[in-house]
N, C-alpha and C positions, 0 to 999 in steps of 0.2 A: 504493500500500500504506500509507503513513505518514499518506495524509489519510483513509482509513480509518477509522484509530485514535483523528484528532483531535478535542477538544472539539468545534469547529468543525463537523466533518462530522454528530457526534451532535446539535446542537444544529438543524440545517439539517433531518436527521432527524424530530427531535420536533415542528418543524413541521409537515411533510409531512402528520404521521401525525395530528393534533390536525386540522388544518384541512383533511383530508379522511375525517373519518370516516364518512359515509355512504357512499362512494367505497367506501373499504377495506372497511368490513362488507359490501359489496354485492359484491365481490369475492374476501372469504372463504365468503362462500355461495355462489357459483359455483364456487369452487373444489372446496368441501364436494360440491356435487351432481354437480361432474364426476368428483373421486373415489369418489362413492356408486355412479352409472353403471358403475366398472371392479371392484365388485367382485362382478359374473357373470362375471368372468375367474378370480375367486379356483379352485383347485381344490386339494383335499386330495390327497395323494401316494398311488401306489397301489406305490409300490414301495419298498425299503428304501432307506436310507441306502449312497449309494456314495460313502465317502470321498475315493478315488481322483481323480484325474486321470483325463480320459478317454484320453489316450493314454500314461496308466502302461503299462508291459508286462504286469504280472498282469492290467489292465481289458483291453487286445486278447487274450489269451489266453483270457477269460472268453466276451470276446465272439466270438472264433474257434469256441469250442465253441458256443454258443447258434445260431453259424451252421449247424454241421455236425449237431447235434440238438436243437435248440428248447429252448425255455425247459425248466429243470431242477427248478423249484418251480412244480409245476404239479402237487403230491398232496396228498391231504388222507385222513388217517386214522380212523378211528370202533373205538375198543377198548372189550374189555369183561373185566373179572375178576369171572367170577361163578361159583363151582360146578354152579348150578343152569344155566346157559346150555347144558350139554352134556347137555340132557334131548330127549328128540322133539319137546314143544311149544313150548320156546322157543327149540330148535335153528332150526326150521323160521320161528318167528317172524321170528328174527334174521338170516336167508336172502333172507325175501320184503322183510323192511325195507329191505337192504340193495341188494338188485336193484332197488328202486322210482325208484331216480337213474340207473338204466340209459338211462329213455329220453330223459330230460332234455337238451334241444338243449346243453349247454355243457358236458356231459360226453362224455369221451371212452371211456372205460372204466370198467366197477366189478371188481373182483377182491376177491370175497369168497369165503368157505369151500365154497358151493354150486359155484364156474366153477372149485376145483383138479380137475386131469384127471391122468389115468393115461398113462402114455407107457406103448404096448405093444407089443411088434413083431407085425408082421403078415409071417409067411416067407412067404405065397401071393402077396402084391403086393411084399416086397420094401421095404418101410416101417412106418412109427410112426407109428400111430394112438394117439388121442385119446382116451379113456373118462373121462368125470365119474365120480367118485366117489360123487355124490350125482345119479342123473338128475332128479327130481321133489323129493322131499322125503324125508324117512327117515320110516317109519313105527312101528318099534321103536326099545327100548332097545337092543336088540342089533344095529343096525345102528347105532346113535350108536358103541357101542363100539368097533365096527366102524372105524369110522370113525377114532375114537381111534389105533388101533393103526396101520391104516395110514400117518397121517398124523404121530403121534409118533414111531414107530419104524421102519419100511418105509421111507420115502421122503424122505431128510436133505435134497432136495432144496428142500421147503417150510419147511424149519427156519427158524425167525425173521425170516422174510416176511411171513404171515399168522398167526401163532401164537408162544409160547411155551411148550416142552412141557414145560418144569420146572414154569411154576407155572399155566399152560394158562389164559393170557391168550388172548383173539384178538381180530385187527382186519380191518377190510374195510376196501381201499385203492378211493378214489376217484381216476380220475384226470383233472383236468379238461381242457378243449378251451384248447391252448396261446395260444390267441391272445387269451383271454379274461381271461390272469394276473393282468395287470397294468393291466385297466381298470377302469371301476364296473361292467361287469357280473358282476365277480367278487363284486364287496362285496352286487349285488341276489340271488345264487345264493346267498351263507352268510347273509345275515339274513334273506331272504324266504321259500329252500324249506329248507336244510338244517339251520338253527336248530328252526325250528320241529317240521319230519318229527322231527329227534331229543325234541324234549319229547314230541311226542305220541306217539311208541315206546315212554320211558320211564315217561309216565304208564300206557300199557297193562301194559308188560310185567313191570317194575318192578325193570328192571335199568340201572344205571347207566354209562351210556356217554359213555367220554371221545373228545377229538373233538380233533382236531391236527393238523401239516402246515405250510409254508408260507405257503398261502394264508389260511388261517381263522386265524392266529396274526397275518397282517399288519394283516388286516380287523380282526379286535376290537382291536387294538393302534391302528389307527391312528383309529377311531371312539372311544379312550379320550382323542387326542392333541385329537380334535373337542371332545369333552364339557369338558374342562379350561381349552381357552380363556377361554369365557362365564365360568367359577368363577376365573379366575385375574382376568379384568379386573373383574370385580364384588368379588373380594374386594382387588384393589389400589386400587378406588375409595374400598372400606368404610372398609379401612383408613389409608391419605392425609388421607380425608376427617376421620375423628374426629381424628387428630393435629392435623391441619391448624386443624380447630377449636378444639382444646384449647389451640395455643400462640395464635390469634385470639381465641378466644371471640365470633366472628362469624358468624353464615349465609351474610351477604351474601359476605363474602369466600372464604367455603368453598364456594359455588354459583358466584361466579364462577370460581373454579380449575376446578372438578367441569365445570363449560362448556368452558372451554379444554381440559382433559385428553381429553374424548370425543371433542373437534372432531381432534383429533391422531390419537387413536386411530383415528375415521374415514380422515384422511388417510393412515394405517397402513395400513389393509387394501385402500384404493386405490391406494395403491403396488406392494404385492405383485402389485393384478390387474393395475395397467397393466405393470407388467415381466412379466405372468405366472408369476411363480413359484408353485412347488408349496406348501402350508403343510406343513410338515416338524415332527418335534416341536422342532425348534428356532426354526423363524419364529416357531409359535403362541406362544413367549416374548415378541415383541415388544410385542407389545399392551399389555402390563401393567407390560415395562421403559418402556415413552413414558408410562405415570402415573405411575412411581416417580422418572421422573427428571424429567418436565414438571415434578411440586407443587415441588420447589426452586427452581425457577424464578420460578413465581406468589409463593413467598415472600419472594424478592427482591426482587421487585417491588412487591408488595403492604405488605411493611415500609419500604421507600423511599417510597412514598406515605403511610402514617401519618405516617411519621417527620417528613415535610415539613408535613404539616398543623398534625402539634402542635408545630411549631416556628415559624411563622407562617402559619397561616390560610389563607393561596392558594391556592385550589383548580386555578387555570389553574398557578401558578407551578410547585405542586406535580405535578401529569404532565407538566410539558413537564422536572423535573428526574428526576423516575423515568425519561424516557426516555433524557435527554442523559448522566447520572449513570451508572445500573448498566446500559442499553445493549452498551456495550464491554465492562465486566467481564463480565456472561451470555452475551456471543457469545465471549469466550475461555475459559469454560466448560465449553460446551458443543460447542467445536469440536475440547479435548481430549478428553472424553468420545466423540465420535464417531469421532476419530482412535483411541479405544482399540477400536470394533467395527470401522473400516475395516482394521485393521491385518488382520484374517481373509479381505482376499480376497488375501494374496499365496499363503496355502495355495492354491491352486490345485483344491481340494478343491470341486466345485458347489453342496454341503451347505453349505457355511461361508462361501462367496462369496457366496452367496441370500443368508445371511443377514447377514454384516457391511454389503453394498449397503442393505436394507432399513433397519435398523438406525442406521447413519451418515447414512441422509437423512430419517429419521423424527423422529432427534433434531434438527439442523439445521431438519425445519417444527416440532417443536415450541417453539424458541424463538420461532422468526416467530410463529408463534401467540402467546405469550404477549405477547410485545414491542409487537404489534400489539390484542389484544384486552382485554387488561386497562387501561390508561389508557382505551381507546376507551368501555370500557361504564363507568367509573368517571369521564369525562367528564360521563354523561347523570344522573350519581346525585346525590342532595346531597351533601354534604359531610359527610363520617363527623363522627357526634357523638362526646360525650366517652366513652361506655362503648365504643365500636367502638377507643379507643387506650389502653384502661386499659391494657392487653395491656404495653403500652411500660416503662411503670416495676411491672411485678410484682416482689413482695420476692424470691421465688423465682430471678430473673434476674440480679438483685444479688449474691445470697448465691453463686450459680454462679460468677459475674467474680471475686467476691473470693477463691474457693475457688482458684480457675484462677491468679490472681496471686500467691496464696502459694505456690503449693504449687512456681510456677514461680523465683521470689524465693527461696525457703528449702528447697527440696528438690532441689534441682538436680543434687546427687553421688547422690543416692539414684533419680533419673528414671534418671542415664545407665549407674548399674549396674545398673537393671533391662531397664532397654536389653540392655545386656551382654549377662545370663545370659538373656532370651528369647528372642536370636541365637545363643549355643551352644548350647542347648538345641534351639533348631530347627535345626543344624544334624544333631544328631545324628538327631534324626528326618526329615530331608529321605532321610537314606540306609537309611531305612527302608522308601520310599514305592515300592511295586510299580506297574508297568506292568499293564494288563491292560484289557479289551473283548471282550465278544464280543455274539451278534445279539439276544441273550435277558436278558444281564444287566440291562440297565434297565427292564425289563418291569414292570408294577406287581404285586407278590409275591402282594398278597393276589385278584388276579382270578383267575377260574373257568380260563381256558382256562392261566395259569401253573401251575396245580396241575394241567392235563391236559396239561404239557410235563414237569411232574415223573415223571409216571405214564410215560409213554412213555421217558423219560432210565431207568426205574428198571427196565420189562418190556420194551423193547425198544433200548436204547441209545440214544434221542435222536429228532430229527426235524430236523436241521437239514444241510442236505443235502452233503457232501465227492463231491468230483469227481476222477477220475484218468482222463485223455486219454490215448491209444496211438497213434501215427500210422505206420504200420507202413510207410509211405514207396511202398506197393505196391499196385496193385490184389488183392483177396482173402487178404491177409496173414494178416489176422485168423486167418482159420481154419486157417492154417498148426501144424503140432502143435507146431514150435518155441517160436511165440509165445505157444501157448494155455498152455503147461509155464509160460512165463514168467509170465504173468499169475496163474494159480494159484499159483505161488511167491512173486508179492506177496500176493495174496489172505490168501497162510496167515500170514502178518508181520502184517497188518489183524484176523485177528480176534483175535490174541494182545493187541493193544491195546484195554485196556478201555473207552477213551473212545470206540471205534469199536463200530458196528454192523456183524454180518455182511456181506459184498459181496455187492452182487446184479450177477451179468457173464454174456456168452455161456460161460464158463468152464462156470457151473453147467449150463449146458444141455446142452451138448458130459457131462459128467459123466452128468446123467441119463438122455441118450441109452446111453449105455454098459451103463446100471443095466438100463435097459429091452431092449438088447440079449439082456441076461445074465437074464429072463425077471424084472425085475424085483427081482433078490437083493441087496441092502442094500448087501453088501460089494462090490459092481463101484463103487458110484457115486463113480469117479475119474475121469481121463484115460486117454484109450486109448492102446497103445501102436500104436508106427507100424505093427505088423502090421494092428492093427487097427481103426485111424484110416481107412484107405478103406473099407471096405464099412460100419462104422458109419456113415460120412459117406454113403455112397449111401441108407441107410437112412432117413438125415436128410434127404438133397434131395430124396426120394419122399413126406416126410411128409405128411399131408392138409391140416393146416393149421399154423399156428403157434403158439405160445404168448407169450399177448398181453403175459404178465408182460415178456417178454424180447426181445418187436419193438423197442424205441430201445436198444436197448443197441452192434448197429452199424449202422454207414451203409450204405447203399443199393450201394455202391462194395465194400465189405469191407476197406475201407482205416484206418478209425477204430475203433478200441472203447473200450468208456468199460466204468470198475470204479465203482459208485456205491456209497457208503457213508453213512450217518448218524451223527453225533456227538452227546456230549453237549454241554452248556454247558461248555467249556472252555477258561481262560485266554488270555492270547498266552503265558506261557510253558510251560504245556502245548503247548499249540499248535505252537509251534517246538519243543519236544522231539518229537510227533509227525513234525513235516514233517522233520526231520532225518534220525528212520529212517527214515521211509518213501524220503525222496533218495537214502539211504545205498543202500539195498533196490532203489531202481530204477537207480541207478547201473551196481550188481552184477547186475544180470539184463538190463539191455537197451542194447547198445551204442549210444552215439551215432552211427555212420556205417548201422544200421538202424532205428530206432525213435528217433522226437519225443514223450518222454512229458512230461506234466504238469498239474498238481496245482492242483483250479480248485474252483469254489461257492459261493455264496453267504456261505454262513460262513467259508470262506479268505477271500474278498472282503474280507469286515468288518473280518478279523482282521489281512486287509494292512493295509488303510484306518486301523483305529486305531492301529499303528505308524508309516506313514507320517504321519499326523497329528498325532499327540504331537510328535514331530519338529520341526512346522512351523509350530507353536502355540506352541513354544518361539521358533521366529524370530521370529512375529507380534508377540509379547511382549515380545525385546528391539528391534523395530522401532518400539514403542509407544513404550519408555522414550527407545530413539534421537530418534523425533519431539520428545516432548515435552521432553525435555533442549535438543533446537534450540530448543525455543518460547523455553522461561528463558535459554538462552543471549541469543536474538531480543532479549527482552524486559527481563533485564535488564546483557547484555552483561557478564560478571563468572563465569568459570572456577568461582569459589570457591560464587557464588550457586547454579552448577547443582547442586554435591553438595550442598551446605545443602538443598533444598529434594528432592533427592531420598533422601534417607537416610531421613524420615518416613514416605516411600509405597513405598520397595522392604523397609523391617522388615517390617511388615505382612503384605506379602506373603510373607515369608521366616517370618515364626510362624506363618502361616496350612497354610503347606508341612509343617514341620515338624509341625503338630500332625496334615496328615494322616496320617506318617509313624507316629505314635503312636497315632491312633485306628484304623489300618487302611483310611482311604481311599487306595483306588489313585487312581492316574494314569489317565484317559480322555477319552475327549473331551467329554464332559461337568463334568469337574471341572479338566481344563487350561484351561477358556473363564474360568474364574472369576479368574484373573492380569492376561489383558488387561484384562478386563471393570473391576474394582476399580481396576487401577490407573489408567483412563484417567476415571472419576469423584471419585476421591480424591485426586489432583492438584489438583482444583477447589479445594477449602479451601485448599491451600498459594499457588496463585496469588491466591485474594483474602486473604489474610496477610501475603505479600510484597508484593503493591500498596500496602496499606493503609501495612506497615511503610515502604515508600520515601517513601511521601507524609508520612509522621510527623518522619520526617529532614528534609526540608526543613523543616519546621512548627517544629519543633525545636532546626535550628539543628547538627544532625548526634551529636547527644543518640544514642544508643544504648538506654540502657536505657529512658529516658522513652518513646521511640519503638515500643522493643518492647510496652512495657505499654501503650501508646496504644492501636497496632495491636490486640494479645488483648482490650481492653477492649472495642473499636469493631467487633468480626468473629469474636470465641470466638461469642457467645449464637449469630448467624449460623448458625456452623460446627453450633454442637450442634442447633440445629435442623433445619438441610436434614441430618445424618448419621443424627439419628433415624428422621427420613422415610423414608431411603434404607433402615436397619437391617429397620425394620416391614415396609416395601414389598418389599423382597428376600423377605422370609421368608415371605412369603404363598408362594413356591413349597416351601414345604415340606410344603404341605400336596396338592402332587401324590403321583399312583399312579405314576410313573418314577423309581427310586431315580436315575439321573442329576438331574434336576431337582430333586429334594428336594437330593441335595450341592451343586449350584449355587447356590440358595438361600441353606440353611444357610453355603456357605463364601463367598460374595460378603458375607452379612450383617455374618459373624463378620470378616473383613478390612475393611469398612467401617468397622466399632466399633473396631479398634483404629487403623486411619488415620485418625479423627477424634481420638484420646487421642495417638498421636503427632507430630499436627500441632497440641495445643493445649498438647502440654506438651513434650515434644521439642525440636522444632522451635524457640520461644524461647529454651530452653537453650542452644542450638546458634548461634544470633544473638548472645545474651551472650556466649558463651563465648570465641567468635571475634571477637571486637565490634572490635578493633583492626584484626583483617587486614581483613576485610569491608567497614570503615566508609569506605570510598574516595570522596572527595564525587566523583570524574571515572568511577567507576562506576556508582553508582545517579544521579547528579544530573541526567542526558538517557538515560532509557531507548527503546529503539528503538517499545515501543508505550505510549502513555500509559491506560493501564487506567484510573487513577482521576483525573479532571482537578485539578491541582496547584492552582487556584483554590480546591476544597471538599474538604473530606471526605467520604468517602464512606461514608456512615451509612448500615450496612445492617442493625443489628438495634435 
């Protein structure tokens, strides 16, 4: 471990690396094409986000029911609010439209307004026959009307299934072939037939139809997470690159970073396929964090190479000391940095685990990369002339240090009260900051199919599917009139809640059996009572056929029933005030020692998953701080050093909290990633300020203050350069369609910017101020890693 770290080993290093470069380039392009090779492994995700653990008990429970009735987001919706839609011609249009995915091999059902039937008893045979409402087509107005009446008023049965008779919305439910949910050939059925069938309907008919569901909400959502890659890694290059050149004012050195960074990004997406992971919208992040964090790197490097030229000429001298020199500092860099995205796979969570693994060994090659191909190709080049190092003594860089030195020198009681007041200030805003997630909130606002999740949230309650399991512990329970009372009893608690949609269960069938009993009179469609619960029931086992709406509702057994519900877009804490009653509700209606009920879908899922996750992103996060505190402890063996150098990177994080607390950013899994994330590259500045600072000590003579102004003179411009890059490069995500990823962005950026102001002005305060207790020559004078070799300084800007 210790020869690791030593001059010695980097210098054996920079051999290696000089005097075999044809070797290594021939071995980075093999590597390139064997990661090129892995990515027909790459595949985009076709299912949502499951935060969980696979053997959390919500996920077995999820998956118990998927056992017992198959995938549960397996429906896709087509609504329409139009007055004119309830005419004969475009009645009829919107019928034949609808039935036209009947025959479609990947659909399983269509239930649209044409296939509602009439339950009628038949006294001759003893059952309940079947009558369409519509046999062919209507061919008057007065049978539309017709129609109307029946189906608005006559028969509660269909109420807010296919219709809304208040403001006389309707939709035709698709439901596809379960086995097809969650592959691509769900994504080839919405973009190939059912995209298109619905333009050319609306071009015809000139009605506008909205289109929703599980499936067609995952597909566009996850083909939006495809599109954004390509725009996020060309706009992380755009922008790198102009910075990059603007603090060079070189091509050359902006082409060779722009080489390195791709070569990585390459190596990116061959990681993902040889691990095969899914690209999730969070892996697709990666791409574009390996160029935001790669160009600080090449800048290291790239300014340790000038820096050595204009100081004597030596072309050979000069990269065998960019390698020996900043070597070790850029691999203790970049190993907290990755320690801040490995700290995500102790969540246990498969979504977060993908991606901390990808992530932490992305940044790890892209150092190799840099360390390896920038000397290499700057080997075969001449020797940068005098306009390629004007860059060094800009007046601009100058005027920065001196600004930085005073302001450190003479404002020092004025840094640490405003230290102060942006720590009580954030704190009062940290207990501002709401919990919350759900499957639709990061959706990009302004796409077409979010404003057709509004529509349906707004005429029918939502489309995101709530589950409630029966286990009735018995063979044919189900149908038992006990259990059916009881289910009806929750039923009427669900739809008193407005975030819920009406339940669709055997309940209602059993109900409209009764209605039909009763020759079809409005006011029967209840529960029977036990009188006459048998012969309705024999009525029902005689019937001709079934009704398709309500075949999965039980199991084959009569042991299971399931109450399925739709919500809107609703909080976690909605959400747990929901689940609350509804516990409360099932509690009171079904004992534990007869019935196993509970409470399951997709959007529970989520809703678990983003509590449990917040949770453990919290761990991740003091796991980070705990590692990286060992580092400093490691490195530079001194109690006192580790709070010194952590007080700079946990404020930051603690204004950055705070201010979500006052702008209205909640807590989610999207915007909890932003603490690890920050703090495990903003550390970076404080460890090459503290190397610098300990090598100045020596140099010094154990000088304090010389040492500190040494140190900010030799590694501020540094500091302010790679924080820029990071600031620019983060914020390119804000120009994503996922409100998750725009706060990511935005608050990674904004935590950046001020851990670069608190490590360039702070932090020295913090060294002065302590300068007595701290200055321990048997503390800093043998650090356990030697970052900057005690021979040289380590001139890094």
């Amino acid at each position: 471990m210790f020869k690791l770290f030593s001059s010695g080993f980097w210098e054996t290093v920079a051999r290696l690396i000089l005097r075999n470069r044809i070797l290594i380039l021939v071995a980075v392009a093999l590597t390139t094409g064997f990661f090129s090779m892995q990515w027909n492994n790459m595949r985009f995700t076709y299912t949502e986000a499951n935060l969980l653990p696979d053997k959390h008990p919500i996920n077995l429970e999820y998956n118990h029911f998927l056992d017992i009735f198959g995938e549960e987001g397996n429906l896709i919706v087509m609504g329409v609010k139009d007055s004119t839609l309830l005419t004969v011609k475009k009645l009829n249009a919107w019928n034949a439209f609808s039935k036209s995915f009947d025959a479609h091999p990947n659909v399983d059902a269509v239930i649209a307004i044409k296939d509602l039937q009439k339950l009628v008893k038949n006294e001759r045979k003893k059952q309940f026959d079947l009558i369409p409402f519509i046999k062919d087509s209507v061919q008057t107005q007065s049978e539309v009307n017709a129609l109307k009446k029946a189906l608005f008023e006559d028969y509660p049965f269909y109420d807010n299934i296919l219709f809304n008779k208040e403001t006389e919305a309707i939709r035709t439910a698709i439901y596809l072939d379960k086995s097809i949910v969650n592959t691509p050939e769900r994504k080839a059925f919405i973009e190939d037939v059912l995209i298109p069938k619905v333009k050319t309907f609306e071009d015809a008919s000139g009605l506008d139809v909205r289109v929703s569901g599980m499936p067609y909400v995952r597909t566009l959502n996850a083909q939006n997470i495809v599109d954004e890659i390509s725009l996020f890694i060309l706009a992380a290059i755009l922008v790198t690159s102009l910075i990059f050149f603007f603090f060079f004012r070189s091509f050359r050195a902006t082409f060779i970073s722009m080489i390195v960074v791709v070569i990585g990004v390459m190596w990116t997406f061959g990681i993902l396929g040889l691990l095969q992971y899914e690209i999730t919208v969070l892996t697709a992040l990666i791409p574009p964090l390996i160029i935001v964090i790669g160009i600080p790197n090449c800048i290291f490097l790239i300014n340790k190479y000038q820096h050595e030229v204009n100081k004597h000429g030596n072309k050979a001298k000069s990269l065998q000391r960019v390698i020996s020199k900043v070597g070790n500092a850029t691999l203790m860099t970049n190993v907290t940095t990755a320690s801040g995205f490995a700290t995500f796979i102790i969540t246990q969570s498969k979504l977060l685990t993908e991606f901390g693994i990808v992530a932490s060994l992305s940044i790890i090659a892209i150092f190799l990369l840099c360390l390896l191909i920038i000397p290499i190709i700057y080997s075969f080049m001449p020797i940068p002339k005098e306009k390629h190092l004007e860059h060094l003594n800009k007046r601009w860089i100058n005027r920065l240090g001196d600004w930085i030195e005073h302001t450190v020198k003479h404002k020092n009681i004025t840094i640490y009260i405003t230290a102060i007041l942006l720590l009580a200030i954030s704190i009062i805003g940290i207990f501002q900051i709401e919990t919350t997630g759900s499957l639709i909130e990061d959706m990009p606002k302004k796409a077409e199919f979010y404003k057709d999740i509004e529509f349906y949230e707004k005429e029918f309650n939502g489309v995101m599917p709530l589950e409630i399991m029966i286990d009735t512990k018995r063979k044919k329970g189900v149908i038992k009139l006990s259990t059916l009372k009881r289910m009806s009893a929750l039923e009427d608690l669900i739809v008193e809640i407005p975030e819920l949609s009406k339940p669709i269960s055997v309940v209602s069938l059993v109900k409209y059996s009764k209605q039909a009993y009763y020759n079809g009179n409005p006011k029967y469609y209840q529960l029977p009572s036990s009188q006459e619960n048998s012969f309705i029931l024999s009525y029902a086992k005689n019937a001709s056929t079934d009704v398709d709406l309500l075949k999965n509702f039980v199991d084959s057994t009569g042991r299971y029933a399931r109450i399925t519900t739709f919500m809107k877009d609703a909080g976690i804490d909605k959400m747990e005030r929901i689940e609350e009653d509804l516990l409360a509700k099932i509690d009171k209606l079904f004992p534990k020692k007869q019935y196993d009920v509970s409470i399951t879908g997709k959007a529970y899922l989520f809703q678990k998953g983003t509590k449990y996750l917040v949770r453990n992103l919290v761990l991740s996060l003091a796991l980070a701080i705990f590692l990286i505190s060992l580092f400093m402890a490691y490195m530079f063996r001194s109690f006192r050093m580790i709070i010194i150098s952590l007080i700079p990177n946990l404020l930051p994080l603690l204004i950055t909290a705070g201010m979500m607390g006052f702008l209205g950013v909640p807590i989610k899994p999207s915007t909890i990633l932003v603490f690890s994330i920050a703090f495990g590259i903003s550390v970076d500045d404080t460890i090459h300020f503290l190397a610098k600072y300990r090598q100045e000590l020596l140099a010094n003579h154990w000088k304090i203050k010389k040492s500190v102004f040494a140190a900010l003179r030799e590694t501020g411009v540094s500091m302010f350069y790679t924080s820029i890059v990071l600031f620019f490069g983060f914020s390119v995500f804000i120009t994503s369609s996922f409100g998750g990823t725009v706060a990511l962005g935005a608050l990674i950026s904004a935590t950046l910017l001020l851990a670069m102001l608190a490590n360039l002005l702070l932090l020295p305060c913090l060294l002065l101020s302590l300068e007595r207790s701290i200055a321990n020559k048997k503390v800093l004078k043998k650090p356990a890693l030697n970052i900057i070799p005690e021979e040289e300084a380590f001139e890094e800007d």
